[in-house]
C-alpha positions in Angstrom: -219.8 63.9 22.9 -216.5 61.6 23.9 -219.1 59.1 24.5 -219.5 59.2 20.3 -216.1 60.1 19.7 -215.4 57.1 21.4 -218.0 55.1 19.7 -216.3 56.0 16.4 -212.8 55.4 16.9 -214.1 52.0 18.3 -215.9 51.7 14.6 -213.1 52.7 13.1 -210.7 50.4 14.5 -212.7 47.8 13.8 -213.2 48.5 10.1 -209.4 49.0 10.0 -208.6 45.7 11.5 -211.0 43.3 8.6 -209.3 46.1 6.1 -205.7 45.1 7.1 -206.2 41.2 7.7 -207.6 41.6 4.1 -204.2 43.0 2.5 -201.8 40.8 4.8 -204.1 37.6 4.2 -204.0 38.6 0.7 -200.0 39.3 0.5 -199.7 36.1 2.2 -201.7 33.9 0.0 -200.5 36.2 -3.4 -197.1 35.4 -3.4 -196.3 35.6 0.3 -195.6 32.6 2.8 -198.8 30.6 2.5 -198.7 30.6 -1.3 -197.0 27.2 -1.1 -199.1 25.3 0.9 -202.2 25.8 -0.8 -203.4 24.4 -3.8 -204.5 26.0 -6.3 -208.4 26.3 -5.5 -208.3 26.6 -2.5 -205.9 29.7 -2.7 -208.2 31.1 -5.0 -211.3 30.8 -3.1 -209.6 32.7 0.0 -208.4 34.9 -2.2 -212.0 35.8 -3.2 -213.6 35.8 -0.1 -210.6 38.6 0.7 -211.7 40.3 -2.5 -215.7 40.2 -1.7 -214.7 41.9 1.7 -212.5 44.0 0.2 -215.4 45.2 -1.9 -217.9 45.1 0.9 -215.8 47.7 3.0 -215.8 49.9 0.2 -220.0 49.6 -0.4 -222.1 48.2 1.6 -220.0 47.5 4.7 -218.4 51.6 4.1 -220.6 52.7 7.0 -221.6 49.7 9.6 -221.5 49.2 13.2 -218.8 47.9 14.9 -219.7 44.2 15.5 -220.7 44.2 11.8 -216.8 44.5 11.6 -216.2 42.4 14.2 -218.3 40.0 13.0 -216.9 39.8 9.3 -213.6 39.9 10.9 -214.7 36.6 12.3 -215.9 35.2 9.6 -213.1 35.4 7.8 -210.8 33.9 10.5 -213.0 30.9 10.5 -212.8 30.5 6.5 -209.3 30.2 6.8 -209.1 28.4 9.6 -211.5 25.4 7.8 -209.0 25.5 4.8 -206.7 22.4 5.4 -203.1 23.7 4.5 -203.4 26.0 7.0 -203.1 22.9 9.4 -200.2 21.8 6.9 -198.3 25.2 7.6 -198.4 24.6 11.2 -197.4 20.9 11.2 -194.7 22.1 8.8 -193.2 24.3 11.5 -193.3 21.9 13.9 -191.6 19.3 12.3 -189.1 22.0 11.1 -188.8 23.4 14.9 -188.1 19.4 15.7 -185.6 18.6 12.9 -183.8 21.5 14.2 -183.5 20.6 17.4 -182.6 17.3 16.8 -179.3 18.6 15.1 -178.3 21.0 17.4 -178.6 18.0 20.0 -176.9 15.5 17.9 -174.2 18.3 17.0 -173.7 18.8 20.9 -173.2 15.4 21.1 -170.5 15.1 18.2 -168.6 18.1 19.9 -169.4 16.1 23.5 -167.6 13.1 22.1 -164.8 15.3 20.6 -163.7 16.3 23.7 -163.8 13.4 25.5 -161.4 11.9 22.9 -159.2 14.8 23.4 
């Protein structure tokens, strides 16, 4: 019996987890921070692999195993990792991480040079 119980919570949590990358991949892409790096199609197409699953979980996919959860979970991951502005939003952040390092070390310098004049 807590062998099962087990077994289902596993289930559960698996379900849960393609059901909540669904709604935060969705908010993300709808309006959220990875609306602007995407064009157009491409947004959409994600978006409607999120809404097929969405609709999956709800059918078909109500009742599955866990590493049919798993599995879609994966599948999904690898759609959006293929998608190139993904790679944009990380380069983004690096550049952004770099510009803003390089003017808090030119800024040290400014204050550097201030107080040596003083």
């Amino acid at each position: 019996m807590v062998s099962q119980d087990k077994k289902e919570k596993e289930r559960s949590d698996a379900k849960n987890a393609v059901e909540e990358y669904v709604y935060d991949m969705r908010g993300k892409l709808d309006g959220g921070a990875y609306e602007k790096y995407a064009d157009d199609k491409t947004r959409q197409k994600l978006l409607n692999d999120l809404q097929t699953t969405e609709y999956w979980l709800y059918d078909e996919g109500s009742h599955q195993e866990k590493n049919v959860y798993v599995e879609r979970l994966k599948s999904l991951k690898v759609r959006k990792k293929t998608n190139y502005f993904f790679d944009e939003i990380y380069l983004f952040i690096f550049i952004r991480i770099l510009v803003n390092q390089f003017v808090i070390v030119i800024l040290k310098l400014k204050i550097v040079k201030i107080i040596c004049k003083i």
